[in-house]
Phi, psi and omega in degrees: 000313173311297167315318190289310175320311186279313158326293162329289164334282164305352182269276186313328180268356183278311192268001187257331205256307183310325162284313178298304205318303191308301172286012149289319194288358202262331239260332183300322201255331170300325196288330202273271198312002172228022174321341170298311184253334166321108168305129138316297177276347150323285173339292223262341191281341186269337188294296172003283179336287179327268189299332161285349169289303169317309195270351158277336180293331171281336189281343133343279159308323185276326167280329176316292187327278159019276166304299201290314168308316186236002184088359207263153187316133118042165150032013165222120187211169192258150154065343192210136203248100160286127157273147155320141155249171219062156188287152200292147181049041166226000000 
């Protein structure tokens, strides 16, 4: 039963993980290819984005594992500090 759960798991943070990751790789290849023309700091303010949506998604992941791991109920966790997203001062 632990294996299939952890399968699962991992299916799932593989697939949760895959979008932002897709739109950093896209919000990356716009900015080069239009590098002419491109707000430089637009560009770097979504990249931002981009990589703080990934990091509330591991951390996320990282509580789940967390709970499952020590048992504990729902709504309740230790050690790992969920934030607001978006970058600090914008």
């Amino acid at each position: 039963m632990w294996a299939e759960r952890r399968r699962r798991f991992a299916g799932q943070a593989a697939h949760e993980l895959r979008t932002p990751l897709a739109a950093l790789r896209l919000e990356l290849e716009e900015a080069l290819i239009h590098r002419d023309t491109a707000d430089p700091f637009a560009a770097l303010t979504e990249m931002l984005r981009s990589v703080e949506r990934l990091e509330h998604t591991v951390i996320a992941l990282l509580w789940l594992l967390q709970r499952d791991a020590s048992g504990q109920p729902r709504g309740q966790h230790r050690g790992l500090e969920r934030r607001e997203p978006g970058p600090p001062g914008l």
